[in-house]
PANULUM-426325 format. One record per atom (N, C-alpha, C): z, x, y. Coordinates in steps of 0.2 Angstrom, whole numbers, plus 5000, padded with zeros to 4 digits. Layout:
% PANULUM-426325
ZXY/...
% end
This chain:
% PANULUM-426325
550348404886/550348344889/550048294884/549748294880/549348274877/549748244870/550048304868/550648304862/551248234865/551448254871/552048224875/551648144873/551048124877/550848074878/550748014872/550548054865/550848024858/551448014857/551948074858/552548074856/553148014860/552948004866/553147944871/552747874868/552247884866/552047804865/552447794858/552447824855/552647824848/553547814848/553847844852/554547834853/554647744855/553947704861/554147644860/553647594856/553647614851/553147594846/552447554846/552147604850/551347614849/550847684847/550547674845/550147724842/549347714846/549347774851/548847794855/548547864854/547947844853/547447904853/547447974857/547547984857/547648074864/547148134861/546648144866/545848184864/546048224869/545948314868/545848354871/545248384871/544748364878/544048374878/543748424884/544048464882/543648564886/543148544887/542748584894/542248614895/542048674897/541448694895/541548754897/540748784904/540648834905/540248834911/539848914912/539248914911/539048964913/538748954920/539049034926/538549034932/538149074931/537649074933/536949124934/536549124941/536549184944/536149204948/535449184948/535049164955/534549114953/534149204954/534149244958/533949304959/534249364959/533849414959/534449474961/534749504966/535549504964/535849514971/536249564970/536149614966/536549704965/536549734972/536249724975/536349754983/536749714986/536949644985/537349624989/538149614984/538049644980/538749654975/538949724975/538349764979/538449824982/539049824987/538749784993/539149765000/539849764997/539849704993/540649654991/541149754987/540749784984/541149824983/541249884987/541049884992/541149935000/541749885000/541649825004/542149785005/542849775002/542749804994/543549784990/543849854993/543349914994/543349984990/544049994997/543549965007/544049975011/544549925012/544749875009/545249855006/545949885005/545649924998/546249954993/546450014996/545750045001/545950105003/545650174998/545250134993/544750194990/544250214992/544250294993/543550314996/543250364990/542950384994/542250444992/541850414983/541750344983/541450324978/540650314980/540450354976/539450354981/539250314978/539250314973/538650264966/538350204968/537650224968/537350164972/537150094967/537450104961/537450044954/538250024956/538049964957/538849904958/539149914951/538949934945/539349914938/539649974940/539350044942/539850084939/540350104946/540250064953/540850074958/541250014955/541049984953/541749914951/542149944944/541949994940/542350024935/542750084938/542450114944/542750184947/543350154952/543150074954/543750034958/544350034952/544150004947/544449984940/545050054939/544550104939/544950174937/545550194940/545350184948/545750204954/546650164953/546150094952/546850024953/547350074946/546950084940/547350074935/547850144937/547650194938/548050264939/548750254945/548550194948/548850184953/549450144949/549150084948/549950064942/550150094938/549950154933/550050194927/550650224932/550450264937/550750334939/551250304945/551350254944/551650244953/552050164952/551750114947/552150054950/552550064944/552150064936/552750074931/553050124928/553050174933/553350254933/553450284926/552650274925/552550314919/552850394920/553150414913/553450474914/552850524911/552350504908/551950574907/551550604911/551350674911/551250704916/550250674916/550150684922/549450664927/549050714920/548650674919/547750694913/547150624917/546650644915/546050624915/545950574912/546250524911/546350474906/545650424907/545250414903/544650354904/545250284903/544850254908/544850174910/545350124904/544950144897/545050094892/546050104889/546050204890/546450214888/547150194892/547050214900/547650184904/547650104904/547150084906/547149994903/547749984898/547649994892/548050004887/548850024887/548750064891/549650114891/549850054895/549450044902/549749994907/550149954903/549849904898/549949834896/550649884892/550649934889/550949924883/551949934885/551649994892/551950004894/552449954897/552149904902/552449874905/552649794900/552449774894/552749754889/553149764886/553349814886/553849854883/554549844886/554349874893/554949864898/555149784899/554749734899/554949674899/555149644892/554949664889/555349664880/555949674882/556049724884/556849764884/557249744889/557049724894/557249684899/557749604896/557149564895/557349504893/557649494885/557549554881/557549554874/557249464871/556549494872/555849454867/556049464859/555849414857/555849434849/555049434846/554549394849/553949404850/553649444852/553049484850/552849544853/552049534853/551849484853/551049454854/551249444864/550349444868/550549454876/550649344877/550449314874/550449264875/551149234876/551549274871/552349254870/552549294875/552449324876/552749394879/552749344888/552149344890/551949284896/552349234897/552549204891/552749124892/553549134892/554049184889/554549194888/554549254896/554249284896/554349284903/554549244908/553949204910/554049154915/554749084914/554749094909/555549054907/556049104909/556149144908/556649204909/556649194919/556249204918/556249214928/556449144932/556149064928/556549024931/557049004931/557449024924/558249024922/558449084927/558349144928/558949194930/558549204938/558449164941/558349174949/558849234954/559449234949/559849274955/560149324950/559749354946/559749414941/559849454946/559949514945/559849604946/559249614945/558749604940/558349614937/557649584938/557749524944/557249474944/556849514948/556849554952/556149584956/555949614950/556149664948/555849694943/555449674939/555749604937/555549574930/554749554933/554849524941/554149504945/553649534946/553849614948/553449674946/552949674941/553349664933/553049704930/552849644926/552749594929/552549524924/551749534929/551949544934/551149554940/550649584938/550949644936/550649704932/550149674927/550749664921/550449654916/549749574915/550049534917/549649504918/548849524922/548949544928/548249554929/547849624925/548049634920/547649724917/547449664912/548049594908/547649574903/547049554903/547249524911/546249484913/545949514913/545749594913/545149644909/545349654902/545149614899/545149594892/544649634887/544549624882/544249664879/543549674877/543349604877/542649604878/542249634884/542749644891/542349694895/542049774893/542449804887/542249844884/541949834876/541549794875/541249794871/540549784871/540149784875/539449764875/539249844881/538549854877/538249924880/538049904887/537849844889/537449824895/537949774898/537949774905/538149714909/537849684914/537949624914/537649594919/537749564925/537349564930/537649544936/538149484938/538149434935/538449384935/539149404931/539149464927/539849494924/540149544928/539849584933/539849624940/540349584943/539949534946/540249474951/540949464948/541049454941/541649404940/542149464939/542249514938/542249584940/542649594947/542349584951/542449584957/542849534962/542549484958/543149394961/543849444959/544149444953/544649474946/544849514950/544449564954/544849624960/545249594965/544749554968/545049504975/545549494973/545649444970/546149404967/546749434966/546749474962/547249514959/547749584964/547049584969/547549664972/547149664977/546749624983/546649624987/547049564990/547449564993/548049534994/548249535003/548449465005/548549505012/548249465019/547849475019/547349435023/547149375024/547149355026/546749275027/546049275025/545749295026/544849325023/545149315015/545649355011/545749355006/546049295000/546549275006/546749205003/546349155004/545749145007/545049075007/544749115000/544549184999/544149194995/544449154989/545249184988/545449164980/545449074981/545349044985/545548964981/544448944982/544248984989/543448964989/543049004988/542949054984/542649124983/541849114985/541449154991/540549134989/540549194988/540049164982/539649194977/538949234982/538749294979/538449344982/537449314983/537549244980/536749224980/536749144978/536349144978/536249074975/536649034967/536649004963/536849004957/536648924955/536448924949/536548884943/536848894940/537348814939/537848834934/537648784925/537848804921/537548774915/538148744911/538248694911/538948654907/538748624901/539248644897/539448614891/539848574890/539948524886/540648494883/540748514875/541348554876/541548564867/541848504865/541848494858/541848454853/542748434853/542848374856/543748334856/544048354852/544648374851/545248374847/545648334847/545648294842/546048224842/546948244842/547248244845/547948264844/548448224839/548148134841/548448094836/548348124829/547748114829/547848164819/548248224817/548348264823/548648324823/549348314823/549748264824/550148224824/550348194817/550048164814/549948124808/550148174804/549748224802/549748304798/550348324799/550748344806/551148384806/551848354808/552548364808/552948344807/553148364816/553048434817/553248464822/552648504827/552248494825/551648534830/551648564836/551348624832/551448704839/551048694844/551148664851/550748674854/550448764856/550548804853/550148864854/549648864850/549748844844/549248834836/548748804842/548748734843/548248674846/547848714851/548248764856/547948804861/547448834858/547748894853/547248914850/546548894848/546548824843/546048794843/545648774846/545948764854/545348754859/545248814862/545448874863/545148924865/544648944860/544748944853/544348984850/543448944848/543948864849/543048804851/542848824856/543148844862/542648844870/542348904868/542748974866/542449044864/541649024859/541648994855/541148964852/540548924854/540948894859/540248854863/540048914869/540248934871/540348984878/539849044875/539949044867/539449114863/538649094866/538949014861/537848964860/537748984867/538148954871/537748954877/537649034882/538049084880/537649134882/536849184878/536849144872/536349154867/535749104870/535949044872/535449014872/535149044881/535549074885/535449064892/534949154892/535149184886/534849244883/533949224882/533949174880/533349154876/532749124881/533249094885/532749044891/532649074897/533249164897/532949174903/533049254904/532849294908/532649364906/533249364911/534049394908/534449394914/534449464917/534749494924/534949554923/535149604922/535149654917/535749694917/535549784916/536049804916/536149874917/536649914913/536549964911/537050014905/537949964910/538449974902/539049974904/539450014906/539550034912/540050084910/540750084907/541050034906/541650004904/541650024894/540850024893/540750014886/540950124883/541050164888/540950234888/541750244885/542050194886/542850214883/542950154878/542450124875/542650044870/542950094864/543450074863/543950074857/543350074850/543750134847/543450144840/542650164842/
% end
């Protein structure tokens, strides 16, 4: 929009500034609420239909939720053809995405193979061919794919997690595969949070697009995206550093961290 908003004034000869100014937001529990992030995962667990999960630590019944959902797509929705193993979390995560990019590659023939392109060349493929052979499928495995990437890879990279990472955890369950009910559909657009919260807001630093214009001939909206993901990531660091410093948060071994890559 931003790009378009130069490129329209410029077409009837004016030159207008256009700033893209992200923010970003940490919530924090004002208390400890593990026992009732407990409840919320009995809740998701009779939902999806998973039992016999005892563990009286929310981190590690929200990874065994994790484990179940992922076996479940691995072996049943993108009919993986190898035979049933004991596979940890990080590793079917992985197959899932690879798998189910694969089939959409071969599907649409992608010539990009990053999931960003993969995503966007997707969803153009499905509003152009509405009356394909191939569109449910294509809708399947776009569902897929997308919600495995929202477990991203910093869930498995740090030894401890935190209750506020629990929680978001948990919303990312609802949302994604708890489906159906009216209870569920107020949760995903109103979600209440398991206790009280303060939230801590930043403003990262504008990205003048006009300059970025002036520099470049054709400019990639992907590039520019980039650069404000990788500012917000940056600000989003300071600030869980700084929220590290000023305040004792809670946390507990990761289980997520027992399968991290490498």
């Amino acid at each position: 929009m931003a790009i378009q908003a130069c490129q329209s004034a410029r077409d009837k000869g004016n030159e207008i500034s256009s700033w893209l100014a992200p923010i970003i937001w940490k919530l924090r529990f004002d208390s400890d609420v593990r026992s009732k992030l407990l409840k919320e995962c009995e809740y998701v667990e009779a939902r999806l239909g998973i039992s016999d999960l005892v563990s009286n630590c929310a981190a590690q019944r929200v990874y065994q939720i994790y484990l179940n959902l992922a076996k479940r797509d691995y072996y049943q929705t993108i009919q993986a053809d190898d035979c049933f193993a004991d596979m940890p979390l990080r590793e079917l995560h992985d197959r899932i995405l690879d798998k189910s990019k694969s089939q959409l590659v071969s599907i649409i023939n992608i010539k990009e193979n990053n999931h960003q392109a993969v995503l966007r060349k997707t969803r153009q493929w499905l509003r152009q061919n509405e009356t394909h052979n191939e569109n449910q499928s294509v809708k399947s495995l776009l569902k897929i794919y997308r919600r495995w990437l929202r477990l991203n890879d910093c869930s498995f990279s740090s030894e401890t997690i935190s209750q506020e990472q629990i929680a978001e955890h948990i919303k990312r369950i609802r949302c994604d595969f708890c489906q159906g009910s009216l209870r569920d559909r107020i949760n995903a657009f109103v979600p209440q949070a398991a206790g009280p919260r303060t939230a801590h807001i930043r403003a990262v630093e504008p990205i003048a697009v006009h300059d970025v214009l002036q520099d470049q001939s054709a400019p990639d909206p992907a590039n520019i995206m980039q650069q404000v993901r990788d500012s917000m990531q940056q600000k989003l660091d300071a600030l869980n550093n700084e929220l590290e410093q000023r305040f004792n948060p809670i946390k507990v071994f990761n289980p997520f961290y027992l399968t991290h890559a490498g």
